[in-house]
N, CA, C and O of each residue as an XYZ file, in Angstrom:
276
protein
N      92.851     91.781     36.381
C      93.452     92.408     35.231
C      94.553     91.488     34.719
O      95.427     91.165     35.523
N      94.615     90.965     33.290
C      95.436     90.012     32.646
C      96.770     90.905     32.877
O      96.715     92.132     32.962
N      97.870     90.226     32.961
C      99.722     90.557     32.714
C     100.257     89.618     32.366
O     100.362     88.576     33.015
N     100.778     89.884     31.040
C     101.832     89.039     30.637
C     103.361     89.568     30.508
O     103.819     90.527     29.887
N     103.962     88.616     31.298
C     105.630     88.934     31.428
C     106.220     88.325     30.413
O     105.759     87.215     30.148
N     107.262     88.779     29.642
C     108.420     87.524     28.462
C     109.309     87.485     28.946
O     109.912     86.503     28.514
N     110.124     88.212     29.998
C     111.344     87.781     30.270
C     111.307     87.245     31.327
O     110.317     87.263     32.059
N     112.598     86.562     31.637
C     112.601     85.378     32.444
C     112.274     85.888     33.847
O     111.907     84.971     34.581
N     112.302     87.035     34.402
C     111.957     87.717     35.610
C     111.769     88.699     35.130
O     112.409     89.065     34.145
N     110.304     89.812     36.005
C     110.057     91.113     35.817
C     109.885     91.264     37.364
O     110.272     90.724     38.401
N     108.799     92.672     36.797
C     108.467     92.909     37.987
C     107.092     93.776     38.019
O     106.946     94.758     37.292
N     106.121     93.336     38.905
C     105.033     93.712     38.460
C     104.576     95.256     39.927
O     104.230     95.195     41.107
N     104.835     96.391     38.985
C     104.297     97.576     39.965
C     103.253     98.691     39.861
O     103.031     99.165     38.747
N     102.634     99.120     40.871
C     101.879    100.380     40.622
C     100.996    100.759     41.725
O     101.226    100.314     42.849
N     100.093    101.473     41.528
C      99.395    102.199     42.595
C      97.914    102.125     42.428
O      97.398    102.282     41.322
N      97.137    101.861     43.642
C      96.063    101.451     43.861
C      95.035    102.359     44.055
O      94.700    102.619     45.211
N      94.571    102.798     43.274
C      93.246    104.486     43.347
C      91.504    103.594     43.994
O      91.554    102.381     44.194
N      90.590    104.107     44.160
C      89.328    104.322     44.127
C      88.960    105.579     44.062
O      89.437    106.596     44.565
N      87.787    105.335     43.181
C      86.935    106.627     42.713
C      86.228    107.287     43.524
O      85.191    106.647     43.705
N      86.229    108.404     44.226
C      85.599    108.697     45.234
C      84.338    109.338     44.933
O      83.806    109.217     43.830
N      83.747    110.147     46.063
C      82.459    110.577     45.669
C      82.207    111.860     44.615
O      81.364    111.929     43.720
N      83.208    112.848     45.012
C      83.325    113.566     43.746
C      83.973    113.355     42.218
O      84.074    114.166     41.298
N      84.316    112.144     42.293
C      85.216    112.368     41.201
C      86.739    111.710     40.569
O      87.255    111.283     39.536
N      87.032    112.002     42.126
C      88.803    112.669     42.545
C      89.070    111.274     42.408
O      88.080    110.603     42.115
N      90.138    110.670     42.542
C      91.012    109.200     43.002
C      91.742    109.436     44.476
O      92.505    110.350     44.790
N      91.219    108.216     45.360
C      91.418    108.319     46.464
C      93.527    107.357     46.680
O      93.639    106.712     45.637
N      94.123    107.264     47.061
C      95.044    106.346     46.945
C      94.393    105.487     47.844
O      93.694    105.990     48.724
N      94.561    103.805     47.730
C      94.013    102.866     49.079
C      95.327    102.339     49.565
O      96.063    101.609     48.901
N      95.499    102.651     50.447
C      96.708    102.085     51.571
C      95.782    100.603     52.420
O      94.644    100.279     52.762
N      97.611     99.933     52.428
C      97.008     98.944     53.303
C      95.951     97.741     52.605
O      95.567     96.679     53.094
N      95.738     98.187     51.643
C      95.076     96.609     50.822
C      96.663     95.623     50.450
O      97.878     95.819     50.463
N      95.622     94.423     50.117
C      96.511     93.319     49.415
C      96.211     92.983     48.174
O      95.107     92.486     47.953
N      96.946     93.148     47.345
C      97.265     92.965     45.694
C      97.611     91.507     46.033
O      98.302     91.210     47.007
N      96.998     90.453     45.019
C      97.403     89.034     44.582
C      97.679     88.839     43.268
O      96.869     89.153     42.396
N      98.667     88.386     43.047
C      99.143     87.755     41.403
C      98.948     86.004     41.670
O      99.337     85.074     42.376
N      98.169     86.307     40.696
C      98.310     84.262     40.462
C      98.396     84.188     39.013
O      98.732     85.115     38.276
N      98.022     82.853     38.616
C      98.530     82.725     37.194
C      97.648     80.629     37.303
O      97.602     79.721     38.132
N      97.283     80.823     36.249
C      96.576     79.428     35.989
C      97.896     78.198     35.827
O      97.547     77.032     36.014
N      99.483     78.483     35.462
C      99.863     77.733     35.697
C     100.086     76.985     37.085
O     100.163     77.714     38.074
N     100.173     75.926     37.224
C      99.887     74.664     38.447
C     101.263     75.382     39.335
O     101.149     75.583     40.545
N     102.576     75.741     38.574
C     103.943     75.659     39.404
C     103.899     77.076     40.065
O     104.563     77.184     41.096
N     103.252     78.125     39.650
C     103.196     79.255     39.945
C     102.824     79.384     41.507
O     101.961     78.658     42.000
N     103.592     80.448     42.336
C     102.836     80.309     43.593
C     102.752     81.691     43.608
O     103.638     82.511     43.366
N     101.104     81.939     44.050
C     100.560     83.147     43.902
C     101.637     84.193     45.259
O     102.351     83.785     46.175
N     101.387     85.229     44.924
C     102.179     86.394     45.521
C     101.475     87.486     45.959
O     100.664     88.119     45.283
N     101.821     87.721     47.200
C     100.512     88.817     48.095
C     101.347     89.653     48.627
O     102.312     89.294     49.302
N     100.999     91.055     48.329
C     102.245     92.035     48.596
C     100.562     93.620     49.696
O      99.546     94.039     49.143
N     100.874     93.846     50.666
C     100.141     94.868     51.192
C     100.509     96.257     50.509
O     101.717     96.316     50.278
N      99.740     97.493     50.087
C     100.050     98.479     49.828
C     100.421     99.579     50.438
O      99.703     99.853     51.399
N     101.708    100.675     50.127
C     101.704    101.305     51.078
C     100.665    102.332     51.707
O      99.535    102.399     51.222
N     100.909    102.860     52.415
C      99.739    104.335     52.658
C      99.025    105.396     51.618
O      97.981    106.048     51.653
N     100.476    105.196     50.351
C      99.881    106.180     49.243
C      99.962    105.085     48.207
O     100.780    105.332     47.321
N      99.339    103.971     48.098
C      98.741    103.157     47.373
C      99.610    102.249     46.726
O      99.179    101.376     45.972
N     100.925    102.420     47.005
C     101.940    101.874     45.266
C     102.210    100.545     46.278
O     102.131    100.262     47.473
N     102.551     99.973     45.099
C     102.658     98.353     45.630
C     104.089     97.410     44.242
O     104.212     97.373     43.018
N     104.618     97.006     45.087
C     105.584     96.181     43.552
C     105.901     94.743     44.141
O     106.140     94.419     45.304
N     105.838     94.052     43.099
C     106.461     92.175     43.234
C     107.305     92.208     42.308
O     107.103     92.302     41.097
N     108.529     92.109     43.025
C     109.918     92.122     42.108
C     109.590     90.398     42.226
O     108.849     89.747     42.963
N     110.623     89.996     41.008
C     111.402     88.968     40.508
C     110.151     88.149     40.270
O     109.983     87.169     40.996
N     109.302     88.416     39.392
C     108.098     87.436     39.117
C     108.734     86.832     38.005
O     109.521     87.463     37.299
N     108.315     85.148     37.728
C     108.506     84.822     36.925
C     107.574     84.710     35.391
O     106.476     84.154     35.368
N     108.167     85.288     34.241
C     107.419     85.078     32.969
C     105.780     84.199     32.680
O     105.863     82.973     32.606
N     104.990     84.555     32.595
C     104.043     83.592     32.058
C     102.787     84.815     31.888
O     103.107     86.003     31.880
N     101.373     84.392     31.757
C     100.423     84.583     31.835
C      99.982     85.011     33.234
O      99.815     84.058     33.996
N      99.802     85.973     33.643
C      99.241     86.535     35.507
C      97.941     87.308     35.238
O      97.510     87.647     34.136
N      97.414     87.515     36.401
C      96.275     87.462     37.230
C      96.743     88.635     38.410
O      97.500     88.171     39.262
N      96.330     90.350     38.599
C      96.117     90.383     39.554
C      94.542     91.352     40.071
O      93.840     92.134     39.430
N      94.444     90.782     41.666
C      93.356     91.085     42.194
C      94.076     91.782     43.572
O      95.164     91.785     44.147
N      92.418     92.501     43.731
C      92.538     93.103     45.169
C      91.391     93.366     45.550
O      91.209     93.857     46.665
């Protein structure tokens, strides 16, 4: 999923669902969220989620990001 930051530090947060069999949104604990970013200086950032899914990377710096899980 594309993120773009403008100020000179943000912070990138939120919570991690899957769709379960009925329907519902499950929270996923315990995964790893990665931010990268195609610039070369950027060093990607790997944060684990908690038990009820939420996850945050304070002090990212501004540009074009990338995250996966």
């Amino acid at each position: 999923m594309p993120i773009a930051l403008s100020a000179p530090n943000g912070s990138v947060q939120g919570t991690l669902f899957q769709r379960n069999s009925n329907g519902g949104l499950d929270a996923l604990g315990s995964h790893h969220v990665q931010l990268t970013s195609q610039d070369p200086d950027f060093v990607a950032r790997t944060v684990l989620t908690a038990s009820n899914g939420r996850f945050s990377l304070p002090d990212v710096p501004a540009g074009e990001l990338s995250d996966e899980w």
